[in-house]
Backbone as a ProteinNet text record, in pm:
[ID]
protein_1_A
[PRIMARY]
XXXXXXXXXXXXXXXXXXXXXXXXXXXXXXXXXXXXXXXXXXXXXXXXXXXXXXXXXXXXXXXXXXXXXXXXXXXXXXXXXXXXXXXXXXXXXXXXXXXXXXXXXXXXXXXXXXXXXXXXXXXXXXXXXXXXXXXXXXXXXXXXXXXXXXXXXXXXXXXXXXXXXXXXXXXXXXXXXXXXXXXXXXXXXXXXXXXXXXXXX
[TERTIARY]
-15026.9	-14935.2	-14995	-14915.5	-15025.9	-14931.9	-15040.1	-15055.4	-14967.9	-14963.1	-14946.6	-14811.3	-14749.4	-14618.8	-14529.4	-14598.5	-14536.9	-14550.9	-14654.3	-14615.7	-14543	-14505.2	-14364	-14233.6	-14241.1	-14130.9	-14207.2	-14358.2	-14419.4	-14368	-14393.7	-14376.6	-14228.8	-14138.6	-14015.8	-14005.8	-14038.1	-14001.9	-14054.9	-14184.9	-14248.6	-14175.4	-14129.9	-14023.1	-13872.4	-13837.9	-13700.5	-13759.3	-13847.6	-13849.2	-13917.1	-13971	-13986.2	-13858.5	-13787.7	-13653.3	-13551.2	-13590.6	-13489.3	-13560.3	-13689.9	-13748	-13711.9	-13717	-13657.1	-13495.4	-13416.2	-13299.7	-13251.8	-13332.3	-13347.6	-13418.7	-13460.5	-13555.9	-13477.3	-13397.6	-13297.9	-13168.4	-13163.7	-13028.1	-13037.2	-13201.1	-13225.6	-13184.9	-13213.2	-13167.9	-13314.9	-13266.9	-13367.3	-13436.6	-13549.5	-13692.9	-13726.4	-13619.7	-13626.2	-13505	-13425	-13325.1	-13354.8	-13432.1	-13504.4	-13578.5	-13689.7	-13827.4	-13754.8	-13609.1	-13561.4	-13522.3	-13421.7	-13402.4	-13444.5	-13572.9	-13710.7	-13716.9	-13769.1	-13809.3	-13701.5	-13621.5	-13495.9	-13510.2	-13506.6	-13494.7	-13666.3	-13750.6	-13873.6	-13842.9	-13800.1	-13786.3	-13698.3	-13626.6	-13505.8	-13543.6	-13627.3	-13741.8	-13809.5	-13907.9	-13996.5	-13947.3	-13829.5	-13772.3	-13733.2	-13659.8	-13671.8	-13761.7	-13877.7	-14020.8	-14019.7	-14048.9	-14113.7	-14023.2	-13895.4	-13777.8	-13810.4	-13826.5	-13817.6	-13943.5	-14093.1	-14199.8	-14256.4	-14175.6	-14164	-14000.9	-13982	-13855.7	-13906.1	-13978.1	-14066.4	-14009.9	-14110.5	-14138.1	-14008.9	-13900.5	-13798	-13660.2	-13733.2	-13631	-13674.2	-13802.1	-13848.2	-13828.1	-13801.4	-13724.6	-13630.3	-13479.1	-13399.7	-13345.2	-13458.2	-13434.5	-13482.7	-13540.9	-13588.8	-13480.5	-13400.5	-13296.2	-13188	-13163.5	-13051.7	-13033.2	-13193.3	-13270.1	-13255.1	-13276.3	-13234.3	-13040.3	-12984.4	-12831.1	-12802.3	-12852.1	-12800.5	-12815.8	-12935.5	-13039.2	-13126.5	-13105.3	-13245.4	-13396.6	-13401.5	-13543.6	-13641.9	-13762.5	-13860.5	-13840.5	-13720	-13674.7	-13716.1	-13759.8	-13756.1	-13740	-13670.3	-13611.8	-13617.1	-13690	-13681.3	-13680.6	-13658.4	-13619.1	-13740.6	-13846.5	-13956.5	-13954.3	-13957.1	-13967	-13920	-13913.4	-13839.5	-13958.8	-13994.5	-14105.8	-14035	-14070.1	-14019.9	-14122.1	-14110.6	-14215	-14132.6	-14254.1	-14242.9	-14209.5	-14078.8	-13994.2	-14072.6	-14008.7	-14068.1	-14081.6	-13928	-13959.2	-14013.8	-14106.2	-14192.2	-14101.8	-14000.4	-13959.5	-13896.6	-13883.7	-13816.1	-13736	-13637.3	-13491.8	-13447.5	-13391.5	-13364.7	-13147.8	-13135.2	-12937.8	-12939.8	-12827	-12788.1	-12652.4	-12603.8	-12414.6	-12394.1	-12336.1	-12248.9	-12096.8	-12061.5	-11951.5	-11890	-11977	-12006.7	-11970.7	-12043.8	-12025.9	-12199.6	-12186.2	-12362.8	-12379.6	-12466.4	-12456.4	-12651.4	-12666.5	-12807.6	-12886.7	-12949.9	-13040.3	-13140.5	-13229.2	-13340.6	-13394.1	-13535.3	-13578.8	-13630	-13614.7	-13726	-13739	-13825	-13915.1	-13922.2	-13875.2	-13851.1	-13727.1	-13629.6	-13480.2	-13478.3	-13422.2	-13403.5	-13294.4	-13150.6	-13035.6	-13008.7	-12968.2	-12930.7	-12863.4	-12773.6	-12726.3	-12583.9	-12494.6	-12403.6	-12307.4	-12316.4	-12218.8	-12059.4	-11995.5	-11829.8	-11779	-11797.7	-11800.1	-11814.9	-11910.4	-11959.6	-11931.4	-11893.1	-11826.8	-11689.3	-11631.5	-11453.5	-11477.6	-11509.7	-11515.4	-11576	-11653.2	-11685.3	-11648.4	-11556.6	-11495	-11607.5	-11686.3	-11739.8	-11630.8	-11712.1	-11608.1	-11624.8	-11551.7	-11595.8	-11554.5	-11631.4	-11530.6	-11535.7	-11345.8	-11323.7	-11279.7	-11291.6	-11285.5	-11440.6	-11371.1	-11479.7	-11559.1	-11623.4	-11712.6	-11792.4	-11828	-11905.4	-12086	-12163.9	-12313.6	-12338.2	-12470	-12541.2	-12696.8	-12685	-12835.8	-12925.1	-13056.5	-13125.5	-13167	-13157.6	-13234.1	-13271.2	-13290.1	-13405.9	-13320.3	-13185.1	-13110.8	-13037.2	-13083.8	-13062.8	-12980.8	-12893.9	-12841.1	-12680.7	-12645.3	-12499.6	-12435.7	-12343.9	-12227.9	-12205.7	-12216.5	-12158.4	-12126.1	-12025.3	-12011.8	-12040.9	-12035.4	-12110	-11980.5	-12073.2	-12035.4	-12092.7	-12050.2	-12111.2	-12061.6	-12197.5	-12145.3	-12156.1	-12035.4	-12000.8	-12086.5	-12109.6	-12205.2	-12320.3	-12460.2	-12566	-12600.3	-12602.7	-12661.1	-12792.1	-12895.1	-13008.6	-13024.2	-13000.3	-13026.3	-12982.4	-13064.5	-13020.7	-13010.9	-13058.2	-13085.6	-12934.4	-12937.1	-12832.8	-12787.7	-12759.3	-12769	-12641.1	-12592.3	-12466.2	-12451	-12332.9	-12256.1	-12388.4	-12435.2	-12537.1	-12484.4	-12553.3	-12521	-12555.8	-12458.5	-12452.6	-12416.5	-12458.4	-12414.6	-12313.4	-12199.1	-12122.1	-12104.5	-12139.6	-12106.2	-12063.6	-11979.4	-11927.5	-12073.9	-12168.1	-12250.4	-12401.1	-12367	-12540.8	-12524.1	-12418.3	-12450.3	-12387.5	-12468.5	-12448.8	-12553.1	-12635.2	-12765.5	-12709.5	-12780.3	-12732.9	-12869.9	-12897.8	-13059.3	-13054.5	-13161.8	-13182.6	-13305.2	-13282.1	-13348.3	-13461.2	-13480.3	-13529.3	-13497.9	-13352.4	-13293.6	-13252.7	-13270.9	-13322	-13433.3	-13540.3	-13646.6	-13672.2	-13628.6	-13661.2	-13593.2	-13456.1	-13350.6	-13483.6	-13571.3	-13670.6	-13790	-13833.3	-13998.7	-14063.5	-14092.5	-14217.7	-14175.7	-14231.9	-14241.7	-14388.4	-14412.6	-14532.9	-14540.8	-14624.3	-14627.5	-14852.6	-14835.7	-14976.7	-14970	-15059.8	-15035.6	-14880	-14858.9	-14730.2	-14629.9	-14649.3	-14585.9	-14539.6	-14367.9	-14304.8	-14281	-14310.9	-14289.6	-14217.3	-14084.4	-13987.3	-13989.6	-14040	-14020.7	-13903.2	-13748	-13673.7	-13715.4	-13654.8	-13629	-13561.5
-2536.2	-2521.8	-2426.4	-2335.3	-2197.4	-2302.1	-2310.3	-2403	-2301.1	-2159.1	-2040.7	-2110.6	-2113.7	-2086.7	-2180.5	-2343.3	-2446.3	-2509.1	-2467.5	-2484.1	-2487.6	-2417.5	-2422.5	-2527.7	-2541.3	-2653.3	-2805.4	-2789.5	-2905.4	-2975.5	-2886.9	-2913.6	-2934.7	-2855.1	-2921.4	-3057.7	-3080.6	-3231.6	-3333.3	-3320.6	-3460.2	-3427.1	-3319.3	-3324.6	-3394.5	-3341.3	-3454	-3572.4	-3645.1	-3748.9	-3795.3	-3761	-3852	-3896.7	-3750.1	-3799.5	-3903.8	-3886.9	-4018.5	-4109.4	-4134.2	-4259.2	-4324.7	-4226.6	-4249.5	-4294.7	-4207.7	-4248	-4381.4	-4424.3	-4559.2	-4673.5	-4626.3	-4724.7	-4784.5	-4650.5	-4682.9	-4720.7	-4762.4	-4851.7	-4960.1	-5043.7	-5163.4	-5252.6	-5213.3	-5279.3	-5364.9	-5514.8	-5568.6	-5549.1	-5577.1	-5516.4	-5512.9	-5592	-5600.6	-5487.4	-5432.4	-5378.5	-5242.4	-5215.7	-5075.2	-5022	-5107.5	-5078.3	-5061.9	-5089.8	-5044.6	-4927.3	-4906.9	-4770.8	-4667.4	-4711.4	-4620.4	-4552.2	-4646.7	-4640.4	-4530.8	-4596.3	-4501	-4365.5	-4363.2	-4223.2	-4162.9	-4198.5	-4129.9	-4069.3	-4145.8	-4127.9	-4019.1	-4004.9	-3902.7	-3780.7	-3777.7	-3664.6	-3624	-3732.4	-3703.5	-3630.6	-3641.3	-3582.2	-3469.4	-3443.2	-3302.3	-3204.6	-3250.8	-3196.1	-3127.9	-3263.5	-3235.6	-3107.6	-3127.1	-3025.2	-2888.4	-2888.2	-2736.6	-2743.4	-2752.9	-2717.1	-2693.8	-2722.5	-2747.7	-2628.9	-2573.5	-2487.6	-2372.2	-2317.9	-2225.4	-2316.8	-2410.6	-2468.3	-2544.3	-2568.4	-2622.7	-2524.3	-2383.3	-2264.6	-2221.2	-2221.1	-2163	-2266	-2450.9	-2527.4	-2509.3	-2441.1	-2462.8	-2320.2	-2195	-2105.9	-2139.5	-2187	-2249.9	-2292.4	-2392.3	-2502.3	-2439.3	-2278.2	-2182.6	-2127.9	-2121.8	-2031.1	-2065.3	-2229.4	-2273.2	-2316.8	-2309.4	-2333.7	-2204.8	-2059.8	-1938.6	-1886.8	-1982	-1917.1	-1817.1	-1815.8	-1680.4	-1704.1	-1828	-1890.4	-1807.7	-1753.6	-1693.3	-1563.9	-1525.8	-1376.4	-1281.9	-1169.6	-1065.7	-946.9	-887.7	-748.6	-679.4	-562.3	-463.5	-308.1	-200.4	-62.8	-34	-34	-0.2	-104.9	-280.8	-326.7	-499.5	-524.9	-697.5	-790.9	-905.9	-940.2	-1132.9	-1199.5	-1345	-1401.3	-1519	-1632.8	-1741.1	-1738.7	-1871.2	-2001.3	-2040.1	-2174.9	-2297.1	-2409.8	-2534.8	-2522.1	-2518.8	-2531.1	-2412.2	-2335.4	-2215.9	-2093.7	-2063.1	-1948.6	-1845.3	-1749.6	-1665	-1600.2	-1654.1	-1619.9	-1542.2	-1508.9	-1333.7	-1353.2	-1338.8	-1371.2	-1200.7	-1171.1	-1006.6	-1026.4	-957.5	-886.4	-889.1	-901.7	-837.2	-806.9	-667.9	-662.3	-724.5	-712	-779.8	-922.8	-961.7	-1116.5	-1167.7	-1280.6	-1329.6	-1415.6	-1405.2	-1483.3	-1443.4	-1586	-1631.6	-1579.1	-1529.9	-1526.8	-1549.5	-1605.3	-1610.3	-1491.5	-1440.4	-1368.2	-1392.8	-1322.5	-1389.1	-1274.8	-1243.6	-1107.9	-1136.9	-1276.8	-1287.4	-1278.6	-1248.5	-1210	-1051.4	-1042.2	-854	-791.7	-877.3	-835.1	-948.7	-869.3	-950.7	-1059.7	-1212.1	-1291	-1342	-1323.1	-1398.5	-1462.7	-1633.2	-1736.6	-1677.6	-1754.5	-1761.1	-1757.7	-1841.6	-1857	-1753.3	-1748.5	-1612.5	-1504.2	-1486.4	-1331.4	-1322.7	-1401	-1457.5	-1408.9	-1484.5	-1527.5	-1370.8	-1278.5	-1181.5	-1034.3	-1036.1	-928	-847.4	-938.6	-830	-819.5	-710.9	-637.5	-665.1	-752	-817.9	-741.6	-701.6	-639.7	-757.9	-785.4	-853.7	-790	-667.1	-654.3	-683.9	-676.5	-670.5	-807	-798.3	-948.8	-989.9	-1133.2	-1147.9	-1099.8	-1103.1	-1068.9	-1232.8	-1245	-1338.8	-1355.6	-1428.8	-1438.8	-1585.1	-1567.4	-1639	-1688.3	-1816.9	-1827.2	-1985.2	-2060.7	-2130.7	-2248.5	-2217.5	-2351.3	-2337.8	-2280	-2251.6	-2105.8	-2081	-1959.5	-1973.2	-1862.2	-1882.5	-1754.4	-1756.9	-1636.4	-1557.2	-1457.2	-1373.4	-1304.6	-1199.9	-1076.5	-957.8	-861.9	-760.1	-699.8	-695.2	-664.4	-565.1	-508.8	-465.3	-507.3	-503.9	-468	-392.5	-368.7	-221.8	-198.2	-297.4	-214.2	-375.9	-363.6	-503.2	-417.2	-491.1	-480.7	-572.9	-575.4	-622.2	-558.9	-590.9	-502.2	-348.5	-287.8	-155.2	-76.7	-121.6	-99.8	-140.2	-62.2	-93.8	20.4	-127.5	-62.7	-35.9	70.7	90.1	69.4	21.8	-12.3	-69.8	-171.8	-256.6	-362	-326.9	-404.5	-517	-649.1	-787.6	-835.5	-976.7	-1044.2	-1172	-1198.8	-1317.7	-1428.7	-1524.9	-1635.3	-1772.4	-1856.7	-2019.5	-2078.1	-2040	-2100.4	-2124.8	-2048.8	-2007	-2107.8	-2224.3	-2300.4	-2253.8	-2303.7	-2248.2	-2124	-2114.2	-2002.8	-1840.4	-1805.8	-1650.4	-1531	-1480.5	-1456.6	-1334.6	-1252.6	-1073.7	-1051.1	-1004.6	-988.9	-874.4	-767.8	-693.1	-590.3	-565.7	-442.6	-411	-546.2	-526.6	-457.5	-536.8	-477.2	-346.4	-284.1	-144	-32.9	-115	34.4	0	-26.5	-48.7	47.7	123.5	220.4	105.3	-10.6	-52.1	-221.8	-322.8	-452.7	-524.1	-644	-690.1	-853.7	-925.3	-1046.8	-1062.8	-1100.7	-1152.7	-1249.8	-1369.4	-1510.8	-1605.8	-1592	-1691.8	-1570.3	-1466.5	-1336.3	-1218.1	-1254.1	-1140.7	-997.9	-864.5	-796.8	-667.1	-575.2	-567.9	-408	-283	-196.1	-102	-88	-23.5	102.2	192.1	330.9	427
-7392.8	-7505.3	-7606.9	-7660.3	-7718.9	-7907.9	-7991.4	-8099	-8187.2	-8209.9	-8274.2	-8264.5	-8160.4	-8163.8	-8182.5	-8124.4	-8129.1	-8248.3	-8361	-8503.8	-8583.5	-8541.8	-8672.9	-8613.5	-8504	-8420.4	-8462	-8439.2	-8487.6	-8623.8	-8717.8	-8828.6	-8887.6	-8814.1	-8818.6	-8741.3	-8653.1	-8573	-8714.4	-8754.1	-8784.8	-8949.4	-9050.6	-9123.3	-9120.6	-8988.8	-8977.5	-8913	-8874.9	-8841.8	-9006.9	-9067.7	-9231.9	-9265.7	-9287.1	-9413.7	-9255.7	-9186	-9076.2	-9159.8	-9153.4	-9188.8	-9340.4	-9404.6	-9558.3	-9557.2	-9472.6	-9489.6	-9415.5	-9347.3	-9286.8	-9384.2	-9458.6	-9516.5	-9616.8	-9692.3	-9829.5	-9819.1	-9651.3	-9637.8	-9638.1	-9686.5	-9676.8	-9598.2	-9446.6	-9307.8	-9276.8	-9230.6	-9189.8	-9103.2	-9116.8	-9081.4	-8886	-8838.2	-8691.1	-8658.5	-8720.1	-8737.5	-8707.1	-8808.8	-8865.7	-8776.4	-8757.4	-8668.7	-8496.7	-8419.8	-8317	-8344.8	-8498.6	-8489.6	-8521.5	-8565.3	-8572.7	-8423.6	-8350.4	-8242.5	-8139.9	-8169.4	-8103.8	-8112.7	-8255.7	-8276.4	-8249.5	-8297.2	-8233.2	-8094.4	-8001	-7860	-7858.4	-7926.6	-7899.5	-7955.7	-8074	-8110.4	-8009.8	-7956.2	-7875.4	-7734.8	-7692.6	-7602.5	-7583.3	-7690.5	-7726.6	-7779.9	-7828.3	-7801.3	-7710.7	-7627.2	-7429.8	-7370.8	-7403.4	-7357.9	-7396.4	-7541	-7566.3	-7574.2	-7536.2	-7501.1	-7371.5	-7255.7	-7154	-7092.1	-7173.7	-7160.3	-7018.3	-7041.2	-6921	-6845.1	-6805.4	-6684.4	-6623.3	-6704.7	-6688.4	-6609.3	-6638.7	-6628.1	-6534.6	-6455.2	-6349.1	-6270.3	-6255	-6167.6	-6127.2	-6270.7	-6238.5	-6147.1	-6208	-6071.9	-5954.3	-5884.1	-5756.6	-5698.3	-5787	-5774	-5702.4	-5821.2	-5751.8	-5648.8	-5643.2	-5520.3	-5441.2	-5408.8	-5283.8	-5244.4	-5316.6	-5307.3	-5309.1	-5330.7	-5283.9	-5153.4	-5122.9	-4994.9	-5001.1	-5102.1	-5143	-5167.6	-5196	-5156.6	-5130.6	-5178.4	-5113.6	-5086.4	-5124.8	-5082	-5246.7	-5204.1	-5333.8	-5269.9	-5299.6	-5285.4	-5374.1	-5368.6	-5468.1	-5400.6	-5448.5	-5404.9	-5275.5	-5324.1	-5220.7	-5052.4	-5082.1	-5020.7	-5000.4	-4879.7	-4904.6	-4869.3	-4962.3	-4904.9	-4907.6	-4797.1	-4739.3	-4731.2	-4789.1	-4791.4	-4672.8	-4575.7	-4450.8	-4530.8	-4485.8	-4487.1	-4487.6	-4530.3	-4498.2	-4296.9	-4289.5	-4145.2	-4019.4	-4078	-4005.1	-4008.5	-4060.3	-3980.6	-4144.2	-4100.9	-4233.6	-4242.5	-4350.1	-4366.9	-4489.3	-4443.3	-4558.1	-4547.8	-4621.3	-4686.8	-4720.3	-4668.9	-4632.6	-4681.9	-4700.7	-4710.8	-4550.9	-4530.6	-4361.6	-4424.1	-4392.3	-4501.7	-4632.5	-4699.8	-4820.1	-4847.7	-4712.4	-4754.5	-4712.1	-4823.9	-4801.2	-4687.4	-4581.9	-4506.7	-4473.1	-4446.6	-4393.8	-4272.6	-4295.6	-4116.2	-4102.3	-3970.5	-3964.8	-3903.9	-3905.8	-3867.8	-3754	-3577.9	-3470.4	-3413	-3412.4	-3323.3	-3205.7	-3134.1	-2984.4	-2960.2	-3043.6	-3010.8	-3016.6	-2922.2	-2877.4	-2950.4	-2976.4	-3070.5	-3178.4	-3270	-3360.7	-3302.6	-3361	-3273.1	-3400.5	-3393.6	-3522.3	-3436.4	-3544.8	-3484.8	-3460.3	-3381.8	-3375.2	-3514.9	-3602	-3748.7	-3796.2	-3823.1	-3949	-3897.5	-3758.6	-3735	-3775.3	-3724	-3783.4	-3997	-4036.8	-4131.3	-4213.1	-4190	-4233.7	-4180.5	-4049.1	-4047	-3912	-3819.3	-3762.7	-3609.4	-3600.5	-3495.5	-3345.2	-3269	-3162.9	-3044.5	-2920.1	-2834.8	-2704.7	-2717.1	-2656.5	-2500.6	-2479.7	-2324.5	-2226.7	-2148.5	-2031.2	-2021	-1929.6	-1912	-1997.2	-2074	-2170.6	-2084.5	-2153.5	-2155.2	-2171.2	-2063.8	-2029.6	-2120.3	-2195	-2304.9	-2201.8	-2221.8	-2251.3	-2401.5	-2425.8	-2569.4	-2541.2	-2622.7	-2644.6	-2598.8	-2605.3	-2595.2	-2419.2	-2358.1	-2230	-2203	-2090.4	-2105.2	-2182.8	-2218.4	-2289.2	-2288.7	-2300.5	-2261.2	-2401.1	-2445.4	-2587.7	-2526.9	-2656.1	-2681	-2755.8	-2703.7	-2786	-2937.1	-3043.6	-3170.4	-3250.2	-3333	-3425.1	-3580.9	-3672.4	-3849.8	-3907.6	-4000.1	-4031.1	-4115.2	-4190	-4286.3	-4334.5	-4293.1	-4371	-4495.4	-4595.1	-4737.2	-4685.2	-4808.9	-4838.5	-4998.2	-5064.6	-5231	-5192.8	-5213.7	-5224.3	-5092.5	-4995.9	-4835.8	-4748.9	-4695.8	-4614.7	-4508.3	-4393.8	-4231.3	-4150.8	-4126.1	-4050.1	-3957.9	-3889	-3749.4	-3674.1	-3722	-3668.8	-3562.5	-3456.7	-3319.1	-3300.3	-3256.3	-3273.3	-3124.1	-3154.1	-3019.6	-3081.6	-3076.1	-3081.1	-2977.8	-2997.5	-2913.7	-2990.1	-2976.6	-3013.7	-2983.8	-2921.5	-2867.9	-2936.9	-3007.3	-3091.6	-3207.4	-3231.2	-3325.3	-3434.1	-3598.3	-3728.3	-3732.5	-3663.4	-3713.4	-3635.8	-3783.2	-3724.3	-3753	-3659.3	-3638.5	-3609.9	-3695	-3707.5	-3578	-3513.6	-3411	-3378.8	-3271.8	-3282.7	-3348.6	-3270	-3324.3	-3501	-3543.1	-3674	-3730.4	-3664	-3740.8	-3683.5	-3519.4	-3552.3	-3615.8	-3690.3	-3800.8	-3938.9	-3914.2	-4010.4	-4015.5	-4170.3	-4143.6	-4051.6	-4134.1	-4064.3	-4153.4	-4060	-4060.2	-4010.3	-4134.6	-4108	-4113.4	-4121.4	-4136.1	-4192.2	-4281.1	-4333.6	-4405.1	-4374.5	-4403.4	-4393.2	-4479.5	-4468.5	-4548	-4549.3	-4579.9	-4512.2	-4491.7	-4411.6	-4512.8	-4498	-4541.2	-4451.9	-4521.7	-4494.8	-4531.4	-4472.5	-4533.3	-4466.7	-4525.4	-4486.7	-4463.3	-4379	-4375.1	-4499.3
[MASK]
+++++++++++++++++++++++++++++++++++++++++++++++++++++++++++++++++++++++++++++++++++++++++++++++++++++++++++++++++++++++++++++++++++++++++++++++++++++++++++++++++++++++++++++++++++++++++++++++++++++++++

């Protein structure tokens, strides 16, 4: 707590808590009366202390809070580079535009194409080609049938990747996963410690 600054808030708190005390005192309320709503009100001082001295730390929760109900969690993007902090559950997820809509992905360097659900392709406009025979995937959940797609346009902040090639399937679940062909429309991609770093082209 830096003393400089919280002085003058100090000295206002224990000012309005006197004249409470005075103006409690000169309503000549009995003495079991008083001494609760003493008490009361201390607490309700004291709370708002803690609050606005504690304001930082309260504002950097409640961005976390956002952070995680946006999905942006761990993500920072800025002009030079995107850098991802590894998940509770091991893996790292980066929230993109896909025709300007936000949608989630994980990152796996053992997936060869990007992969987007039945859902989120419907739902954001990517471009499915429905002729010809679907394409046969291996992935983790046995083999499964897609189709080949593209998106017209991925955002990431200021970065952004054209007619980017996708795989659609009903089959891949809710998760929708940036694959290789992600990271090579990329200069260069790294991973050190629990830190994915993201350098566009």
């Amino acid at each position: 707590m830096n003393v400089m600054e919280d002085g003058p808030s100090l000295i206002w708190g224990v000012t309005c808590a006197i004249l409470l005390i005075a103006s409690l005192a000169a309503r000549r309320l009995p003495l079991g009366q008083l001494a609760k709503m003493i008490l009361a009100w201390v607490a309700i001082f004291a709370a708002l202390f803690a609050i606005f001295s504690f304001r930082f730390e309260f504002q950097a929760i409640w961005e976390r809070v956002k952070a995680d109900f946006s999905g942006v969690a761990g993500q920072n993007v800025s002009s030079e580079a995107i850098t991802l902090l590894r998940q509770d559950d091991g893996h790292y997820w980066l929230q993109v535009m896909v025709n300007g809509n936000p949608v989630r992905f994980m990152i796996d360097s053992g997936a060869t194409t990007t992969a987007v659900n039945a859902n989120t392709a419907a739902a954001t406009g990517v471009e499915v080609d429905s002729s010809g025979y679907p394409i046969i995937l291996d992935t983790a959940n046995g083999r499964v049938a897609a189709k080949r797609g593209s998106i017209k346009t991925l955002e990431i902040g200021p970065h952004r990747i054209l007619d980017h090639h996708v795989v659609v399937s009903e089959n891949f679940g809710e998760t929708n996963v940036l694959g290789m062909n992600f990271l090579d429309s990329l200069q260069s991609w790294k991973v050190e410690g629990n830190v994915m770093t993201l350098q566009p082209s």
